[in-house]
Kinemage of the C-alpha trace (Angstrom):
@kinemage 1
@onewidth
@group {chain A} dominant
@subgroup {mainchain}
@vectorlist {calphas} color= white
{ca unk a 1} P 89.658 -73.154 -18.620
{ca unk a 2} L 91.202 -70.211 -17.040
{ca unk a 3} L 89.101 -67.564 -19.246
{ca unk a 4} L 86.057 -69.288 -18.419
{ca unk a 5} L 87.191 -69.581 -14.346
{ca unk a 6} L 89.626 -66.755 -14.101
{ca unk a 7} L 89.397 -67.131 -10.187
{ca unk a 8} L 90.520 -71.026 -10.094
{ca unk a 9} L 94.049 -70.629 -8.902
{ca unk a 10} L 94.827 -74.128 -9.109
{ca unk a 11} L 94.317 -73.667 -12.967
{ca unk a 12} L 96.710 -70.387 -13.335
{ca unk a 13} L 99.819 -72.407 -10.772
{ca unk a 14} L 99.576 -74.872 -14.226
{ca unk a 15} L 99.795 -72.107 -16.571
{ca unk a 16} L 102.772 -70.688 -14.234
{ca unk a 17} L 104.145 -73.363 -13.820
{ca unk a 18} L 104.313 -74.459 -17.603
{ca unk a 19} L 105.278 -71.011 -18.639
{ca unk a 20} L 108.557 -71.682 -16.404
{ca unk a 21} L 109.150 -74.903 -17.893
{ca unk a 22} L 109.054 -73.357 -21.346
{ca unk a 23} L 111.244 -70.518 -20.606
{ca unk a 24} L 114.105 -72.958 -19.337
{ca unk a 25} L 113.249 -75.286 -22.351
{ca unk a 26} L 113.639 -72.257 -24.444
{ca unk a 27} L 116.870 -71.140 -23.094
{ca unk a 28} L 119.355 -69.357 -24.232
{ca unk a 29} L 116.904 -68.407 -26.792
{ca unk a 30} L 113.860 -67.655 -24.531
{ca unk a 31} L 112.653 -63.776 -25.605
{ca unk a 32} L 113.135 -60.204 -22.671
{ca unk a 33} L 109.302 -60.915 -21.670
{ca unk a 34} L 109.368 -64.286 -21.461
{ca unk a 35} L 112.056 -63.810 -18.636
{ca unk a 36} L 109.693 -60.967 -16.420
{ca unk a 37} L 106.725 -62.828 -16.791
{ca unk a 38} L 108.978 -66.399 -15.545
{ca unk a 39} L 110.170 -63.695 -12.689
{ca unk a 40} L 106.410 -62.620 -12.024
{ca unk a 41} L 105.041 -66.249 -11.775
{ca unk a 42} L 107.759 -67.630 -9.991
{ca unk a 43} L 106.825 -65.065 -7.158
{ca unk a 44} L 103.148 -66.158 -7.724
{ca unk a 45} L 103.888 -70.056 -7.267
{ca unk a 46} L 106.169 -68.896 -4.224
{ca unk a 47} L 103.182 -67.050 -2.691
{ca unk a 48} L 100.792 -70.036 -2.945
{ca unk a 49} L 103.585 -72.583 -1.422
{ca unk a 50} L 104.270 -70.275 1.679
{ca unk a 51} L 100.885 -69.422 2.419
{ca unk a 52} L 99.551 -73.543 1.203
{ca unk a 53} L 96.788 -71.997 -0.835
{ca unk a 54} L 95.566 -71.174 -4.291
{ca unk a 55} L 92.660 -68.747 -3.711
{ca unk a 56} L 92.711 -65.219 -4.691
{ca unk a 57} L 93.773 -63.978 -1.655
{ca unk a 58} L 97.456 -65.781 -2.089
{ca unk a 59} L 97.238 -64.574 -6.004
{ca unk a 60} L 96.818 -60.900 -4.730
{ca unk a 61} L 99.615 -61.143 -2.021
{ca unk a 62} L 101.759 -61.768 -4.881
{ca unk a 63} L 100.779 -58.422 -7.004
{ca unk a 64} L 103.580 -55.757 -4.964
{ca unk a 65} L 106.225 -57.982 -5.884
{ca unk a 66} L 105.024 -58.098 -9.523
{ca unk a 67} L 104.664 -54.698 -9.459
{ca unk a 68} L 108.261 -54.590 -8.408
{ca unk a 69} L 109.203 -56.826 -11.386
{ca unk a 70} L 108.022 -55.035 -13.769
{ca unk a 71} L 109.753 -51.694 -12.779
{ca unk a 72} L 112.553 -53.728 -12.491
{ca unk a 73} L 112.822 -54.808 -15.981
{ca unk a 74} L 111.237 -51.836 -17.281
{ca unk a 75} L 113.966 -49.529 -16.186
{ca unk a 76} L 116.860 -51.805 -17.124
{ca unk a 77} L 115.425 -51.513 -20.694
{ca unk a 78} L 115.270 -47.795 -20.213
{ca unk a 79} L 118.818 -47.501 -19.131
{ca unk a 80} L 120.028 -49.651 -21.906
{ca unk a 81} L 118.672 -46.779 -24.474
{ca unk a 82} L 121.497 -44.236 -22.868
{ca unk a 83} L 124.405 -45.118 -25.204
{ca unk a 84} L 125.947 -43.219 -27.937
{ca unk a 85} L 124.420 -45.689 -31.217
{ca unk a 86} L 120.731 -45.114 -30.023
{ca unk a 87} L 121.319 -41.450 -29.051
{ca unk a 88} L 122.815 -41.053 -32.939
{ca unk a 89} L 119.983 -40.432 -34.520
{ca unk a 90} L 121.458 -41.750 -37.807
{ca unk a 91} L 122.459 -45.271 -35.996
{ca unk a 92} L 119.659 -45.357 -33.474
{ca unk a 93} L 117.246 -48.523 -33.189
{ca unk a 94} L 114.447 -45.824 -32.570
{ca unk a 95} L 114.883 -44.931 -36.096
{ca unk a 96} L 115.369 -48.232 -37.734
{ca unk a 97} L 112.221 -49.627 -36.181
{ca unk a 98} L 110.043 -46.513 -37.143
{ca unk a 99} L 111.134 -46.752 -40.746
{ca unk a 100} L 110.513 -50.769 -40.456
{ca unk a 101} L 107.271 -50.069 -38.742
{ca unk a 102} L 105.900 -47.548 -41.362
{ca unk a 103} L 106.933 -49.397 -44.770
{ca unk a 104} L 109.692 -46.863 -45.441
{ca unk a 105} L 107.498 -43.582 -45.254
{ca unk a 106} L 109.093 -42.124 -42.230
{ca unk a 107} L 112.024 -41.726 -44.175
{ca unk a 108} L 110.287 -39.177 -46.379
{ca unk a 109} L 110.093 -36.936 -43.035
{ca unk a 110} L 113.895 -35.786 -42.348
{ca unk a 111} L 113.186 -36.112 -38.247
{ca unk a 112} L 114.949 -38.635 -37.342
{ca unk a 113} L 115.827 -37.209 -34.203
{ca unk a 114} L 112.370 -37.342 -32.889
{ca unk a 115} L 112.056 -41.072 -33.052
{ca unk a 116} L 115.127 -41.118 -30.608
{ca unk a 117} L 113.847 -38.286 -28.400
{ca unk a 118} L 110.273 -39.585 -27.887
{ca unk a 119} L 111.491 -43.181 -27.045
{ca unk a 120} L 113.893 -41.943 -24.709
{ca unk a 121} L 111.135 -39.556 -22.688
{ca unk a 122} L 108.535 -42.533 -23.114
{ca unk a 123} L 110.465 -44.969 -21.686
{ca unk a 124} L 111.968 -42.867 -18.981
{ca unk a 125} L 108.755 -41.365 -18.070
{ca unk a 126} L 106.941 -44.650 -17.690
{ca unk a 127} L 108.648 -46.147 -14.887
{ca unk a 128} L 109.100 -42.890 -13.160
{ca unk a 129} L 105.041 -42.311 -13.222
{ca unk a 130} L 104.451 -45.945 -12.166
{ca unk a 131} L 106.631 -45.678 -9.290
{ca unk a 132} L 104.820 -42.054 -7.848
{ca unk a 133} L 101.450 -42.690 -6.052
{ca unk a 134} L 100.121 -39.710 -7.652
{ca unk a 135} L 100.737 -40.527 -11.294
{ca unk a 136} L 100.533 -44.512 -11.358
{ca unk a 137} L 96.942 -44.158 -13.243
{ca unk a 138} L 98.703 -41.885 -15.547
{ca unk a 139} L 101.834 -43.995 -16.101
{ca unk a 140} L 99.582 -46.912 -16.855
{ca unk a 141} L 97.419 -45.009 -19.975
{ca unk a 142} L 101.413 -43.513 -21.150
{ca unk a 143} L 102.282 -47.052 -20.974
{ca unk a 144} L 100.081 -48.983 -22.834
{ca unk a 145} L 99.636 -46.068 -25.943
{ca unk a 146} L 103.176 -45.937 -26.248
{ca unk a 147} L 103.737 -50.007 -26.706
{ca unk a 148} L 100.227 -50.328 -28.442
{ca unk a 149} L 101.878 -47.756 -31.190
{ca unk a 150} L 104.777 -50.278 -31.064
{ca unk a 151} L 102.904 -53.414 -31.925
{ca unk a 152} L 100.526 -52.050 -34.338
{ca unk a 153} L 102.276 -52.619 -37.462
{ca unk a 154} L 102.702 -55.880 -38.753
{ca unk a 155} L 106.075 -55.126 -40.173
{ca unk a 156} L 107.472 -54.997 -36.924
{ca unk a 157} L 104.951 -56.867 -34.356
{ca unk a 158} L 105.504 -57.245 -30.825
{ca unk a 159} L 102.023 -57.928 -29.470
{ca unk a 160} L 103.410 -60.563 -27.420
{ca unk a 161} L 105.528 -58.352 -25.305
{ca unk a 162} L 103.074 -55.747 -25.032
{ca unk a 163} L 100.412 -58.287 -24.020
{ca unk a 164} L 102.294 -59.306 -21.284
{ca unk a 165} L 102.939 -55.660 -20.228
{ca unk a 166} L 98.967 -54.490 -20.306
{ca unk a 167} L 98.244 -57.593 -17.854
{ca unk a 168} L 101.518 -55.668 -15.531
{ca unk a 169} L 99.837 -52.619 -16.302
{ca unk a 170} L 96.807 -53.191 -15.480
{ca unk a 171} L 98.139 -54.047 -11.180
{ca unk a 172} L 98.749 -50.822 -11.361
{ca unk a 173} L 95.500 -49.479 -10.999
{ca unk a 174} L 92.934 -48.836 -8.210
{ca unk a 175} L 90.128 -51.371 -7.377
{ca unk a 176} L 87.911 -48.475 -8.383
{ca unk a 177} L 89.738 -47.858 -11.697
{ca unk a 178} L 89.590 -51.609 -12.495
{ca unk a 179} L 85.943 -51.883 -11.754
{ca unk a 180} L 84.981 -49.077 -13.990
{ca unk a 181} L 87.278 -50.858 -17.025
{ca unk a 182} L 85.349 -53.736 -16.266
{ca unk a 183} L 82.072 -52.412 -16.445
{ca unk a 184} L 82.983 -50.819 -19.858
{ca unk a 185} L 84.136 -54.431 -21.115
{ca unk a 186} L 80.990 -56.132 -19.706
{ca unk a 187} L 78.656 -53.400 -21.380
{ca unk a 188} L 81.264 -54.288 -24.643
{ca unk a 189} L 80.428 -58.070 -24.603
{ca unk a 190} L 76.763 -57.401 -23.731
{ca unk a 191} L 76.276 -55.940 -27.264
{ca unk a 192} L 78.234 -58.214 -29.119
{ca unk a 193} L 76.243 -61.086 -31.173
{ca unk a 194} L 80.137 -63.326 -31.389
{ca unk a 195} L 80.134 -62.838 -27.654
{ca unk a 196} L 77.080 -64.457 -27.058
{ca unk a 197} L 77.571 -67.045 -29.775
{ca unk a 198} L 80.382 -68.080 -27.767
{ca unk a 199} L 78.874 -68.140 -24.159
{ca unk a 200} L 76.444 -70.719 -25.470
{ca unk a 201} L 79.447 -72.715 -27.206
{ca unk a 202} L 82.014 -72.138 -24.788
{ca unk a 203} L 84.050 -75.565 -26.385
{ca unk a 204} L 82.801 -75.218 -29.621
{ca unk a 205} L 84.340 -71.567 -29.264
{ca unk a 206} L 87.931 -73.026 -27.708
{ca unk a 207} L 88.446 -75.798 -30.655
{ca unk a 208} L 87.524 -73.380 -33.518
{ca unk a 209} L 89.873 -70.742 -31.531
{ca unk a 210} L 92.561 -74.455 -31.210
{ca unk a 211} L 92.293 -74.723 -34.919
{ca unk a 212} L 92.635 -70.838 -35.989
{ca unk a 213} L 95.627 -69.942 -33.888
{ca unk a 214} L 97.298 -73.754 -33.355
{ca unk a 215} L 97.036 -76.256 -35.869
{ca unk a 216} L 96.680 -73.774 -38.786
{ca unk a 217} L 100.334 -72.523 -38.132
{ca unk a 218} L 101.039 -76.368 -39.150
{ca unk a 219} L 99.363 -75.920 -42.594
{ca unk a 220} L 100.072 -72.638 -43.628
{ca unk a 221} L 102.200 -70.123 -41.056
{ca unk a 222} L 101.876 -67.062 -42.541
{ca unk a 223} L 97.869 -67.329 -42.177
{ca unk a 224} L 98.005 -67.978 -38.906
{ca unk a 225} L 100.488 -65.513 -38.285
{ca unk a 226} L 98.402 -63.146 -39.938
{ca unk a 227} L 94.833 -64.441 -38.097
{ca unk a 228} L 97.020 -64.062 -34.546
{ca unk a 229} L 97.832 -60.660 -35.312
{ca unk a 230} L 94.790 -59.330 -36.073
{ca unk a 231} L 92.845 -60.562 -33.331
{ca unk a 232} L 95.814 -59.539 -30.797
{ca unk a 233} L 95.527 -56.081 -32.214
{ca unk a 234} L 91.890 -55.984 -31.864
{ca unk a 235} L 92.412 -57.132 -28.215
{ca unk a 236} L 95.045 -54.999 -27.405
{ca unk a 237} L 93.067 -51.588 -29.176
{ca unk a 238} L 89.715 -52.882 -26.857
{ca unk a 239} L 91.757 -52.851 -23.883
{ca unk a 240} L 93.750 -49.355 -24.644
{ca unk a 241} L 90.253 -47.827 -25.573
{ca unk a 242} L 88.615 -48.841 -22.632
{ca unk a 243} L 91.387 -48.044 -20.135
{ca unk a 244} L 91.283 -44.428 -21.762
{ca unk a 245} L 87.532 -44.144 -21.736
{ca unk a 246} L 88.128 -45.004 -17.948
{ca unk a 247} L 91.172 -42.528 -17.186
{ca unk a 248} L 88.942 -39.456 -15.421
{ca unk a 249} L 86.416 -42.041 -13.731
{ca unk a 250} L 88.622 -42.372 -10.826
{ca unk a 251} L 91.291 -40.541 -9.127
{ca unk a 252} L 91.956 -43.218 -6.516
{ca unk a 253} L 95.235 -44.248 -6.043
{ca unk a 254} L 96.762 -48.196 -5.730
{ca unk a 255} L 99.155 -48.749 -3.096
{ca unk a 256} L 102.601 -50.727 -4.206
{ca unk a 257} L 102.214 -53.093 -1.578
{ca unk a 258} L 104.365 -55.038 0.939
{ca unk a 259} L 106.676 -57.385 -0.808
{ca unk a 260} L 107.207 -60.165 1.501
{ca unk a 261} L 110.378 -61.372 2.196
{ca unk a 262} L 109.766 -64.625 0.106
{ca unk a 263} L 109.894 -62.836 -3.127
{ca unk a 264} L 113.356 -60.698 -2.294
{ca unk a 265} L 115.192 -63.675 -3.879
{ca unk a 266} L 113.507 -63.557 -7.294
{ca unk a 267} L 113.665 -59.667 -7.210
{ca unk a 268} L 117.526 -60.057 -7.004
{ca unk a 269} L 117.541 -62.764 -9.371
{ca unk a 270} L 115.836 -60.462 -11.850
{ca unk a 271} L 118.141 -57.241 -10.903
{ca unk a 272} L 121.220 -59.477 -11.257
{ca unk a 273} L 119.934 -60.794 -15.032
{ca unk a 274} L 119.044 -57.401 -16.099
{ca unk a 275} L 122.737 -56.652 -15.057
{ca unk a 276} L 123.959 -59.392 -17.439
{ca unk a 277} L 125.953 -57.250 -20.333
{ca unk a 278} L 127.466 -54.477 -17.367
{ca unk a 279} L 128.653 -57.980 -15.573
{ca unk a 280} L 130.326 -59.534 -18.857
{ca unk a 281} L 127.976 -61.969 -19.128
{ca unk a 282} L 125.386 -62.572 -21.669
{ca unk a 283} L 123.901 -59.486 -23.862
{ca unk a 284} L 120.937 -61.111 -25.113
{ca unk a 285} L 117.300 -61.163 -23.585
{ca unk a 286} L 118.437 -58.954 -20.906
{ca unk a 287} L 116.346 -56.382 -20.683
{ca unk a 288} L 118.572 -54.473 -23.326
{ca unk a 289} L 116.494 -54.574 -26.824
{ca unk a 290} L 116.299 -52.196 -29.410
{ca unk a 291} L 118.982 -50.715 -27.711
{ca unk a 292} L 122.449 -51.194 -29.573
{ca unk a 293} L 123.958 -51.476 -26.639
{ca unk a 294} L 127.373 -52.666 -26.443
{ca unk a 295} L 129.411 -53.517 -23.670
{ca unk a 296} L 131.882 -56.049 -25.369
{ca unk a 297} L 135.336 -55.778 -26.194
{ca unk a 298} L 137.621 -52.443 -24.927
{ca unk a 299} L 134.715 -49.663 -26.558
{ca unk a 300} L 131.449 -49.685 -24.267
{ca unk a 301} L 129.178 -47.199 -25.804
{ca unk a 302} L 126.982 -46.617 -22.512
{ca unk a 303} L 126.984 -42.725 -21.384
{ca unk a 304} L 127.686 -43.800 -17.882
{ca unk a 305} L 126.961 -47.076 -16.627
{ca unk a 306} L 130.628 -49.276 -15.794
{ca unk a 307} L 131.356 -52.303 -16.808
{ca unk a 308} L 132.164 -55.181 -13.703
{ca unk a 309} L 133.571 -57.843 -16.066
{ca unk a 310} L 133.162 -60.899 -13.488
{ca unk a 311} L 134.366 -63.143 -16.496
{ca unk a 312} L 136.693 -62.227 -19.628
{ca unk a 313} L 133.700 -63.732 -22.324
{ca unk a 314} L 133.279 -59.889 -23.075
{ca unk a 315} L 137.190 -59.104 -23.318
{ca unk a 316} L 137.905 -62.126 -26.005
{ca unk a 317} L 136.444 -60.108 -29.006
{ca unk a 318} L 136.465 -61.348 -32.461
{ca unk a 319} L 136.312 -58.531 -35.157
{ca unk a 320} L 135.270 -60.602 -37.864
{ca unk a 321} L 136.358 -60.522 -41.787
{ca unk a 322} L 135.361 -63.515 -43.157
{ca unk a 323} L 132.941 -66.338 -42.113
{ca unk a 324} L 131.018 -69.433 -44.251
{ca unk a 325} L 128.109 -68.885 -41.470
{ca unk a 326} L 125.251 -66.706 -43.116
{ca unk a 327} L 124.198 -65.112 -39.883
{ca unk a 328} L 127.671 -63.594 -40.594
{ca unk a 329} L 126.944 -62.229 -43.655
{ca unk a 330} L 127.481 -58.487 -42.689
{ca unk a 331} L 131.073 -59.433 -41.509
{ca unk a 332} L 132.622 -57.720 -44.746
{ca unk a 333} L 135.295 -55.424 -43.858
{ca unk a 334} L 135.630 -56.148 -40.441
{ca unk a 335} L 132.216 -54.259 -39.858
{ca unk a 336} L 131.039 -57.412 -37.350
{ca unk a 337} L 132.519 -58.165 -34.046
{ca unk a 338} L 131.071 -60.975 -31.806
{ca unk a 339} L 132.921 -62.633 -28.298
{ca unk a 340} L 134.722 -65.577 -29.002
{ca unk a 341} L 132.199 -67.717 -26.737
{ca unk a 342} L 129.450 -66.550 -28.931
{ca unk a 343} L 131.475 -67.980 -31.428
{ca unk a 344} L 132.637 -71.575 -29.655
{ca unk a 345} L 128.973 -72.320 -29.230
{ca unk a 346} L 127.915 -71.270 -32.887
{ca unk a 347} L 130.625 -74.170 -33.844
{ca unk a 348} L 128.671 -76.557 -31.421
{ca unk a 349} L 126.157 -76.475 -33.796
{ca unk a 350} L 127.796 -75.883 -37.109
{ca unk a 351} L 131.179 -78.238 -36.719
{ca unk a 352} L 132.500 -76.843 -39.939
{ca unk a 353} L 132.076 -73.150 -39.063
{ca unk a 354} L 135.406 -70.921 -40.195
{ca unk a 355} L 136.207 -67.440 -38.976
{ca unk a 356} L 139.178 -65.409 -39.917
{ca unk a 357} L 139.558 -61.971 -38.738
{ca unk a 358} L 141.163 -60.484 -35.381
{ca unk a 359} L 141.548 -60.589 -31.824
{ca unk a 360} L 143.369 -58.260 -29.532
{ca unk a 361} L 144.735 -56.684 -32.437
{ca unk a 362} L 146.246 -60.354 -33.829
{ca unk a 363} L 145.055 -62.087 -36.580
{ca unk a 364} L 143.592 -65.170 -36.115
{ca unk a 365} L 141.935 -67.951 -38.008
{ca unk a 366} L 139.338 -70.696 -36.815
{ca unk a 367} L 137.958 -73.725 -38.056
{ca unk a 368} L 138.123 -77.187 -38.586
{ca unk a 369} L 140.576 -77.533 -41.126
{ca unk a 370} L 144.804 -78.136 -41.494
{ca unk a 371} L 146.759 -74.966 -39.482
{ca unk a 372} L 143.469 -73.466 -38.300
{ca unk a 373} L 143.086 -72.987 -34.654
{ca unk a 374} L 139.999 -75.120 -33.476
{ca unk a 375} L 137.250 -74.130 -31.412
{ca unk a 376} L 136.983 -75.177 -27.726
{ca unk a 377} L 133.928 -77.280 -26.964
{ca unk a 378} L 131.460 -75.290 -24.456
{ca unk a 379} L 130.957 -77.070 -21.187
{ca unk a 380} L 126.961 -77.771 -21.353
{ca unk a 381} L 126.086 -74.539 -18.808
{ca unk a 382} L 127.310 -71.902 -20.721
{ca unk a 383} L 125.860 -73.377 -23.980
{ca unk a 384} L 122.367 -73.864 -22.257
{ca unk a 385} L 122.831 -70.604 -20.410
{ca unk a 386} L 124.465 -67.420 -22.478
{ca unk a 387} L 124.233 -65.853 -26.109
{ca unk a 388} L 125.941 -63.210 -27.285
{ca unk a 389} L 124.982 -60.691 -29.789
{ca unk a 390} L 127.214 -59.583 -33.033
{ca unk a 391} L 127.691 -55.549 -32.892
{ca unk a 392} L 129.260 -53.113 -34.746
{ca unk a 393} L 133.256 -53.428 -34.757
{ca unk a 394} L 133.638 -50.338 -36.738
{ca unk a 395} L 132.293 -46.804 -36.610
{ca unk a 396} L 129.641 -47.805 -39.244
{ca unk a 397} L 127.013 -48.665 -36.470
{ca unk a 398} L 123.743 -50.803 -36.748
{ca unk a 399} L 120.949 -51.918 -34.848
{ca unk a 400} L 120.876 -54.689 -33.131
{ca unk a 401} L 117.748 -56.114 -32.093
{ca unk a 402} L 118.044 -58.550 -29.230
């Protein structure tokens, strides 16, 4: 209903709305971009309650702080890149993804250091040339190449983060640049014979699309996974080609904006999540993927950021030897190290989960069973709440990709 009305803001407060209801449902599990975009329509439902309206006008008051949100996030995920695994160019993320990404043939080129190098100046850069008047257009083109390149392979597909950062990208722009990507769409659809087909058969159009991308994951997942992809590609390549074909149409530049003093709260909300791991709270979905960062036990590997421990979840570290849970698999040799929470709420769910290895340099052994030392039950918060990552406990590094 929204595609066919996209200026019925009663219909996008339910799509806010429900978003935020499946991002707390989804909790602790609930994905990096799934938490900005919960940020970004919270501040949109809190513009339409202060101002008692739905129209475009209270939609648009909302854009600075999204604007806001976004560089928020952004450069908490940037800043989560300046540790020693993903500057190692032999136990960087950047490097693991690219050879994921390309099916192994990046490892026939012996540059692994420019994996690490270009992520760092792309995702430095971005933020930077979003946040100057006189390179937002810019940052905006930078931005969406550099996370269409990252979502283009199905071996390692994140179209629906970068999705949800070309609609944040896009706020960035001038009225003027906007109208000339529109105009290039329009002209786009005009030629198209499935276009049309669909404008006469709007809901013909929205049950075949139901069936395709819904109840087809039901039947056979991997199809639909496959039929999702390839139209979210095709999406996401229209709208990079257009805004491209657009970049020298306009020099006009788009104000930030006045964020209104309604929205400070879930800007600090967001700056205090993203601050999660440096607080000694949780390390997933925190603005920190693809980063191996790690900011548990008495080793942070961050270049220069300090760790505030408000709570010792971080400081109770469990190197792990052995374990009879298989996302423990890699825990051979002590190579795996995870915080003891992490741990008490794994057992929440797996009652007969055993771990022997150490902590604080003692050996210890939990489980279930005679002479083991049990786990503590999780009070229903924390469980709902935080996740912890396993890292590295050992100078053989890995990725870690939450």
């Amino acid at each position: 209903m929204l595609l066919r009305a996209p200026t019925q803001g009663a219909w996008l407060a339910v799509l806010a709305g429900a978003q935020l209801v499946d991002m707390v449902v989804g909790l602790p599990f609930s994905p990096d971009h799934w938490m900005l975009m919960a940020a970004v329509n919270l501040a949109i439902l809190a513009t339409m309650a202060t101002r008692r309206s739905w129209d475009q006008a209270a939609v648009a008051a909302a854009f600075p702080a999204a604007r806001l949100l976004l560089l928020v996030g952004y450069t908490a995920a940037a800043l989560s890149k300046y540790n020693t695994t993903f500057l190692d160019a032999g136990t960087s993320c950047a490097r693991a993804i690219a050879e994921a990404a390309s099916f192994g043939m990046t490892e026939r080129v012996d540059v692994p250091w420019a994996w690490v190098a270009a992520t760092i100046a792309f995702e430095t850069s971005i933020p930077i040339l979003l946040a100057i008047p006189a390179t937002r257009r810019h940052g905006v083109r930078v931005g969406m190449a550099f996370h269409f390149m990252l979502s283009a392979s199905p071996a390692f597909a994140v179209v629906d983060f970068t999705a949800a950062l070309y609609a944040l990208f896009f706020l960035f722009l001038s009225e003027r640049d906007l109208g000339e990507i529109r105009s290039r769409i329009q002209s786009a659809v005009r030629r198209s014979s499935i276009a049309r087909h669909v404008a006469r058969a709007p809901w013909v159009a929205a049950a075949v699309a139901f069936v395709a991308f819904g109840l087809l994951g039901y039947v056979q997942p991997r199809a639909a996974a496959g039929v999702l992809f390839v139209f979210s590609e095709l999406y996401l390549l229209g709208m990079l080609t257009v805004a491209l074909l657009a970049w020298n149409k306009s020099r006009e530049t788009r104000s930030f904006g006045r964020v209104r003093w309604f929205h400070v709260p879930v800007v600090v909300v967001l700056v205090l999540w993203a601050a999660n791991p440096y607080l000694g709270l949780r390390t997933t979905s925190v603005f920190t993927m693809f980063s191996g960062l790690r900011t548990e036990g008495a080793a942070p590997n961050h270049l220069f950021m300090p760790s505030f421990r408000l709570t010792g979840w971080q400081d109770d570290f469990v190197v792990i030897e052995e374990s009879n849970h298989p996302e423990h698999a890699s825990a051979r040799d002590g190579l795996l190290g995870i915080p003891l929470i992490a741990l008490q709420r794994t057992a929440t769910d797996f009652p007969e989960l055993a771990v022997s290895g150490t902590m604080d340099g003692a050996a210890v052994d939990f489980g279930p069973g005679p002479g083991q030392r049990q786990f503590e039950p999780l009070p229903s918060w924390q469980y709902k709440l935080f996740l912890f990552r396993p890292v590295a406990a050992s100078d053989q590094q890995f990725c870690s990709m939450s």
